[in-house]
Rosetta silent file (secondary structure, phi, psi, omega in degrees, C-alpha in Angstrom):
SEQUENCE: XXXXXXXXXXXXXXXXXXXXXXXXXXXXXXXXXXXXXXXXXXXXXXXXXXXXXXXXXXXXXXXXXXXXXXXXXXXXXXXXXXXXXXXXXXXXXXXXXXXXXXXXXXXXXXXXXXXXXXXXXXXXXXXXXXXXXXXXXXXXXXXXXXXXXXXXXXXXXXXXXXXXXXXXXXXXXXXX
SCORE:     score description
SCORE:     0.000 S_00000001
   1 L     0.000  -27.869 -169.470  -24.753   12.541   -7.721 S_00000001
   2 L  -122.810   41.656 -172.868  -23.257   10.366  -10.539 S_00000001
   3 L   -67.505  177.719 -177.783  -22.158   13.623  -12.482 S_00000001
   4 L   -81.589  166.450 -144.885  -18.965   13.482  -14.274 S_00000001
   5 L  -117.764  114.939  168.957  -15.626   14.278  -12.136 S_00000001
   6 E  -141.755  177.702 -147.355  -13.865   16.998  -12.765 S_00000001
   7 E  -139.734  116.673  162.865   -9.911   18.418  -11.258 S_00000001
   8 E  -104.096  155.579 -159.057   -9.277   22.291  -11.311 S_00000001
   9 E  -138.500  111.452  168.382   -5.698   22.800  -10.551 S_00000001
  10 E   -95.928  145.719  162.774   -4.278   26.025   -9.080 S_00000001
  11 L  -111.334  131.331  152.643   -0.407   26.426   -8.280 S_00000001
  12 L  -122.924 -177.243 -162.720    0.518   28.366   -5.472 S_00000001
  13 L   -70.519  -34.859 -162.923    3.929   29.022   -3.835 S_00000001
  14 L  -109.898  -19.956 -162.955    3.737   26.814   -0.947 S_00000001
  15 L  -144.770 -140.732  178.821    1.131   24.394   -2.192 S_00000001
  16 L  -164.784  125.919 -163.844   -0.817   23.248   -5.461 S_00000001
  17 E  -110.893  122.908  173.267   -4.771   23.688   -4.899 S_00000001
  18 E  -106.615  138.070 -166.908   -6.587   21.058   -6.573 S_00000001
  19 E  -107.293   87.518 -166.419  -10.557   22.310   -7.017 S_00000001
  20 E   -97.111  130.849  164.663  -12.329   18.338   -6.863 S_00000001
  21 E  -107.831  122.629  157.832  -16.269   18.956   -8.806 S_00000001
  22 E   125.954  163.285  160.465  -18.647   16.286   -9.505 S_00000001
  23 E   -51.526  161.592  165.191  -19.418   13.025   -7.861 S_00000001
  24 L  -135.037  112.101  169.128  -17.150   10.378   -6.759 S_00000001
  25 L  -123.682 -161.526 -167.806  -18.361    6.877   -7.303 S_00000001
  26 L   -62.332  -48.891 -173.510  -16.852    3.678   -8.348 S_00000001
  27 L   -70.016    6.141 -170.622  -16.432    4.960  -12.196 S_00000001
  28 L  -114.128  -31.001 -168.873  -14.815    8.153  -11.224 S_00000001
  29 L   -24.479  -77.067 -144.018  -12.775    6.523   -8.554 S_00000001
  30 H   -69.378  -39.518  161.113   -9.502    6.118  -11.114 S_00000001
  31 H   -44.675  -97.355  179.944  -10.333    9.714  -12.555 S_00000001
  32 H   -17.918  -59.090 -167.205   -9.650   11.385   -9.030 S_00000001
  33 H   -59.704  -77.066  174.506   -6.631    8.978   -8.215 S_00000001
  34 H   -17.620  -37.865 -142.264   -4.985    9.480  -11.718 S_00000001
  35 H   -97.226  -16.137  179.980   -5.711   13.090  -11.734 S_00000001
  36 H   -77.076  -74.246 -170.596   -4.113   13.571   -7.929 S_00000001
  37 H   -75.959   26.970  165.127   -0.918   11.781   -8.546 S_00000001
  38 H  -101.932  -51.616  169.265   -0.078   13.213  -12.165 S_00000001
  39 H   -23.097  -62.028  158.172   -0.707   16.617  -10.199 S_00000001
  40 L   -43.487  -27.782 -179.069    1.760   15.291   -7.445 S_00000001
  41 L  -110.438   79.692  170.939    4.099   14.285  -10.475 S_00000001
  42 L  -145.644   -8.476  159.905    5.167   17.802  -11.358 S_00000001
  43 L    70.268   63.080  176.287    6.501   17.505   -7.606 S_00000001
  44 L   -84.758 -151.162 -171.060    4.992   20.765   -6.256 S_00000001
  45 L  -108.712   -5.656  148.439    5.811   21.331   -2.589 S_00000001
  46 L  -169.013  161.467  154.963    2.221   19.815   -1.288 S_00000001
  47 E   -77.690  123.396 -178.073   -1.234   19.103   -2.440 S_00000001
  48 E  -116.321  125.428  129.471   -4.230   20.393   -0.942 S_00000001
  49 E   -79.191  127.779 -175.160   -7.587   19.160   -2.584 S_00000001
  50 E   -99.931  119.415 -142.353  -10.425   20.988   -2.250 S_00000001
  51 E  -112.814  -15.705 -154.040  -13.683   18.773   -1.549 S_00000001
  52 E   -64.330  -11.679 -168.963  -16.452   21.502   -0.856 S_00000001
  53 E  -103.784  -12.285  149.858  -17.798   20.768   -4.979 S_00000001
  54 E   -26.150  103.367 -165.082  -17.224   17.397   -4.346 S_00000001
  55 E  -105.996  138.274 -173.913  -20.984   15.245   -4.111 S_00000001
  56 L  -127.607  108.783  168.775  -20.131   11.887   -1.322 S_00000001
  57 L  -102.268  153.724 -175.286  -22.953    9.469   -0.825 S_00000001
  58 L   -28.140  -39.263  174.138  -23.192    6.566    2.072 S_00000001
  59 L  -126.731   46.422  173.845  -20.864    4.627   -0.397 S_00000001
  60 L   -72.513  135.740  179.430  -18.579    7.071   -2.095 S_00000001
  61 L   -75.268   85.736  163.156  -15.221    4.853   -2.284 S_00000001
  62 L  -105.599    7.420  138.418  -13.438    7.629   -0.046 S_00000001
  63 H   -41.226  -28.611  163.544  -10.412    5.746    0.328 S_00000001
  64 H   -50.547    2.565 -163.103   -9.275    6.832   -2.591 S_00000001
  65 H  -105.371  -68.894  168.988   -7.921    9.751   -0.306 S_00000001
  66 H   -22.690  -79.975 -163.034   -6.024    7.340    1.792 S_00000001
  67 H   -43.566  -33.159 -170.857   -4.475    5.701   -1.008 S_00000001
  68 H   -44.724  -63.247 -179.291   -3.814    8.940   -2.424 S_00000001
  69 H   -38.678  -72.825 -165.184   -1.635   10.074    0.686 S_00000001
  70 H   -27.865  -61.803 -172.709    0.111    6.961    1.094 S_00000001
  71 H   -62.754  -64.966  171.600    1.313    6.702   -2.596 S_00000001
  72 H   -30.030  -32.854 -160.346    2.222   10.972   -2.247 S_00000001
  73 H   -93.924  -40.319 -164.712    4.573   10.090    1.227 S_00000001
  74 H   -81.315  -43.206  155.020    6.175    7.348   -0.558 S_00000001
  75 L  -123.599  175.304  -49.922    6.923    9.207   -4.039 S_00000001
  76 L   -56.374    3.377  172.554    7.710   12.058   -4.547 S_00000001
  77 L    92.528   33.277  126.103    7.416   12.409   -0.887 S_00000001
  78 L   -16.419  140.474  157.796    4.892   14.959   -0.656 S_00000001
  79 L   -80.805  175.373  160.283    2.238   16.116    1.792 S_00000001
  80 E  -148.285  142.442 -159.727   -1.260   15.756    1.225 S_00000001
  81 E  -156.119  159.998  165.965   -4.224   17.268    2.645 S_00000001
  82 E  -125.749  137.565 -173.476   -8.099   17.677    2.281 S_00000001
  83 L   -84.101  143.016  164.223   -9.848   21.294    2.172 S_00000001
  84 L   160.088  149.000  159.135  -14.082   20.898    2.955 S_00000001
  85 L   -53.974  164.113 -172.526  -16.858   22.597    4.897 S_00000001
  86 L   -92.749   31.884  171.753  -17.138   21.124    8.180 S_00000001
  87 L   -80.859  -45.161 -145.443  -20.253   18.837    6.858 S_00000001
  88 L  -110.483    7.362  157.488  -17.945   17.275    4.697 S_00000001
  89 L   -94.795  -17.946 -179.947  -14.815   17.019    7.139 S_00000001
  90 H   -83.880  -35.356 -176.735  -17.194   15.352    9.809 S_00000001
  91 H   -86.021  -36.332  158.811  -17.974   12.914    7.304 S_00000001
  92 H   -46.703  -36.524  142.182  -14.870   12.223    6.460 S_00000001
  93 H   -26.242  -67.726 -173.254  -13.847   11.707   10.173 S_00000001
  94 H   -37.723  -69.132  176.279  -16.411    9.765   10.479 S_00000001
  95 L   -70.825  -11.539  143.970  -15.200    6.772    7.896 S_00000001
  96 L   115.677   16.418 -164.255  -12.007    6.843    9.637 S_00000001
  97 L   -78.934  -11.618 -166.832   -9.831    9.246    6.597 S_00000001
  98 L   -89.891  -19.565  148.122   -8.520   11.662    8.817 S_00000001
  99 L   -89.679   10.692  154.994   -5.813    8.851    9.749 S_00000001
 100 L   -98.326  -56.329  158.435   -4.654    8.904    7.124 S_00000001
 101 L   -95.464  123.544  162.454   -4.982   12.437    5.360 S_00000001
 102 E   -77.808  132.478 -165.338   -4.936   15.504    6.752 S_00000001
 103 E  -114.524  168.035 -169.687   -8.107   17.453    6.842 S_00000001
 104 L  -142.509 -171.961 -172.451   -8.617   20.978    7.529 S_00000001
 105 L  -116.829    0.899  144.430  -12.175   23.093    7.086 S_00000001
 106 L  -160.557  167.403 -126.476  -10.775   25.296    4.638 S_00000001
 107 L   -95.413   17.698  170.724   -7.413   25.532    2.615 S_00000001
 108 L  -103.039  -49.686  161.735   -5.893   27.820    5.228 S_00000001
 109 L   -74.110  -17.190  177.872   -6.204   25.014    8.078 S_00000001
 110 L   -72.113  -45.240  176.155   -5.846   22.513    5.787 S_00000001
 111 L   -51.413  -41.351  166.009   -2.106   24.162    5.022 S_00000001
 112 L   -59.112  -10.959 -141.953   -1.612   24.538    8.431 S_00000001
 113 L  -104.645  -17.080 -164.686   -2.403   21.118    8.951 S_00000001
 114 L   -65.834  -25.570  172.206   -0.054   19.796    6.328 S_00000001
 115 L   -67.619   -9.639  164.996    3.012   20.551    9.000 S_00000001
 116 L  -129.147  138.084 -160.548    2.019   18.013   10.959 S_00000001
 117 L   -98.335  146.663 -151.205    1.604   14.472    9.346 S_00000001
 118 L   -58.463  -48.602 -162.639   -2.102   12.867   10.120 S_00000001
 119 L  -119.117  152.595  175.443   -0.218    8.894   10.344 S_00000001
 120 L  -118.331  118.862 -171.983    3.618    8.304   10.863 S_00000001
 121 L  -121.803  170.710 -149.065    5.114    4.758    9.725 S_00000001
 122 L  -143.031  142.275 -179.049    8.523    3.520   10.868 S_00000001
 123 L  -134.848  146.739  173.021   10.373    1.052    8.686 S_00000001
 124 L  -134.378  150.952 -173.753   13.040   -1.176   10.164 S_00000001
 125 L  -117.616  113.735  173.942   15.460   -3.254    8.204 S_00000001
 126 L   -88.144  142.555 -161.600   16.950   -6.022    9.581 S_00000001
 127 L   -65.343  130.062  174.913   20.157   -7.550    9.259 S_00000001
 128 L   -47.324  102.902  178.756   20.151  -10.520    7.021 S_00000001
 129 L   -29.951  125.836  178.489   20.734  -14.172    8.621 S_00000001
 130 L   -78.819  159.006  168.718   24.222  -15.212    8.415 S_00000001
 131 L   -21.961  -54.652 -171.809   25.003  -18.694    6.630 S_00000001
 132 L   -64.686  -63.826 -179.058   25.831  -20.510    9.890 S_00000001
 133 L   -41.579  -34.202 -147.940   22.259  -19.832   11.564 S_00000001
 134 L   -81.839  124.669 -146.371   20.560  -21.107    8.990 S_00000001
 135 L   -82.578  124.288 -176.951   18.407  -24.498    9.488 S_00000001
 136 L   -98.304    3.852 -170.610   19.942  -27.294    7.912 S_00000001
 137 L   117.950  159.002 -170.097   17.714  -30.144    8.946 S_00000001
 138 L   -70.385  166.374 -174.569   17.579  -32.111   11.886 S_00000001
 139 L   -82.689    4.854 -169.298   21.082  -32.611   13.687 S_00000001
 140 L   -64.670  -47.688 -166.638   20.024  -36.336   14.153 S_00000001
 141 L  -122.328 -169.684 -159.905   20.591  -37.975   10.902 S_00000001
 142 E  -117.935  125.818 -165.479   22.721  -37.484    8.144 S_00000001
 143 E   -76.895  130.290 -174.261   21.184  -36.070    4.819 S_00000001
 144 L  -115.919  165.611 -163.455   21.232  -38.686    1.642 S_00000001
 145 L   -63.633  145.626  179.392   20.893  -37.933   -1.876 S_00000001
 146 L   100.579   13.255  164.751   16.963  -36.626   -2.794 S_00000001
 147 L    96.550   -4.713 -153.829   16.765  -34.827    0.091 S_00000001
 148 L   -73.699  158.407  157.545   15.887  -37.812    2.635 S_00000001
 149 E  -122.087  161.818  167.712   17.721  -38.205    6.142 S_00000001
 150 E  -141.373  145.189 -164.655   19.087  -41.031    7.549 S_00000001
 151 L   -89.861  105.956 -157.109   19.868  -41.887   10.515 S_00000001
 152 L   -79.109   27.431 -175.910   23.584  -42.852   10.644 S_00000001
 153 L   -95.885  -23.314  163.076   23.356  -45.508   13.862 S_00000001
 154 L   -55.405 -169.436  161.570   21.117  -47.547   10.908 S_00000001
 155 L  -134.192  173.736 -161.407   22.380  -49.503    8.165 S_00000001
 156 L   -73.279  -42.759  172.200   20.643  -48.535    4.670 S_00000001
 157 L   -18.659  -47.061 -139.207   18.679  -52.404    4.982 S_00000001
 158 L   -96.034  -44.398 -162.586   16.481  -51.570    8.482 S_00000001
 159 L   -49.910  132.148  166.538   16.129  -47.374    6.936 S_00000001
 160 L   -80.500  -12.663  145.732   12.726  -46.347    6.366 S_00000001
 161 H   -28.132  -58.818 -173.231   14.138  -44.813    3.461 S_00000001
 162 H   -97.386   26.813  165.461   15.021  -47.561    1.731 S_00000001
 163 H  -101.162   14.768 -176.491   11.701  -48.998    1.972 S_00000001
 164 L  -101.576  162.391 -164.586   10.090  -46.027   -0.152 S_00000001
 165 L   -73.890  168.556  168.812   10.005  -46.752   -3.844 S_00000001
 166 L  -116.322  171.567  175.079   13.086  -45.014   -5.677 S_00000001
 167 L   -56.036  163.237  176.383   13.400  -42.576   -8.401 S_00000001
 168 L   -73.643  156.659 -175.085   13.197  -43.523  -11.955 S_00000001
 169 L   -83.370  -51.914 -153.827   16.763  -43.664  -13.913 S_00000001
 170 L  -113.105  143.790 -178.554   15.207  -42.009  -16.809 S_00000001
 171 L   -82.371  147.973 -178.001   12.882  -38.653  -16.288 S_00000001
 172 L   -78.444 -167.115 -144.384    9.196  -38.699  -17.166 S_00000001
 173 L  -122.404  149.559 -166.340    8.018  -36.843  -19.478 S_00000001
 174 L   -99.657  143.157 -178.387    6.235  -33.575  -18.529 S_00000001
 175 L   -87.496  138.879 -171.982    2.991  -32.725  -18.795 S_00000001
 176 L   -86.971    0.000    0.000    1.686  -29.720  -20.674 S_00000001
């Protein structure tokens, strides 16, 4: 179960067949990620990973699938998909991966599957607040130097302002 990890890499015309062998635990995690997106940075036209040599125990870190996608949509803007028997697509299911990645039960449904994308995210950009909107402080009083308001119907005397101590003339000294 806590064999070593290893990434066979096929290219084919439409897709790039990754062959995943070995366990996937915590220490392998970084193998698998690394070894997906360097694959991914030769920009082929999607990734398929193939899972069936792949050994997943009750706490195989399979998020690393997720993450995979995610990273894949945003650069180079790639699909991604996972390949497995359908023991190992049910478990995948299960832990919730299949909203994220698309999974198929072998690399001919997984290819098919890659045409339609598992999660879809929508980004919206909003216009920036103009100058004028922007909160200057209450409209009551009138802002005095050090950031303080005052209220101008006061005189500086009665202002709780000028009952707070004032700054020093000279700056302390800063502490290290």
């Amino acid at each position: 179960m806590l064999g070593t990890l290893d990434l066979e890499v096929v290219s084919q015309p439409l897709y790039t067949l990754v062959t995943v062998t070995g366990g996937l635990h915590l220490g392998s995690y970084r193998r698998l990620r690394d070894g997906l997106l360097e694959v991914a940075a030769d920009e082929p036209e999607a990734v398929i990973a193939g899972i069936d040599g792949l050994d997943l125990d009750a706490v195989a870190p399979v998020g690393v699938f997720g993450l995979v996608a995610r990273r894949l949509g945003t650069w180079p803007g790639i699909p991604f998909a996972l390949a497995g028997t359908a023991s190992r697509t049910r478990a995948l299911r299960e832990q919730g991966i299949h909203r994220q990645v698309a999974i198929g039960e072998d690399v001919g449904s997984a290819e098919r599957a890659l045409c339609k994308p598992s999660r879809q995210q929508t980004e919206l950009v909003l216009p920036a607040a103009s100058k004028r909107r922007r909160w200057r402080g209450p409209r009551c009083g009138r802002r005095v130097r050090g950031g303080r308001y005052r209220s101008s119907s006061t005189t500086a005397s009665s202002s709780p302002a000028s009952s707070r101590p004032t700054r020093p003339s000279t700056p302390l000294p800063r502490r290290r």
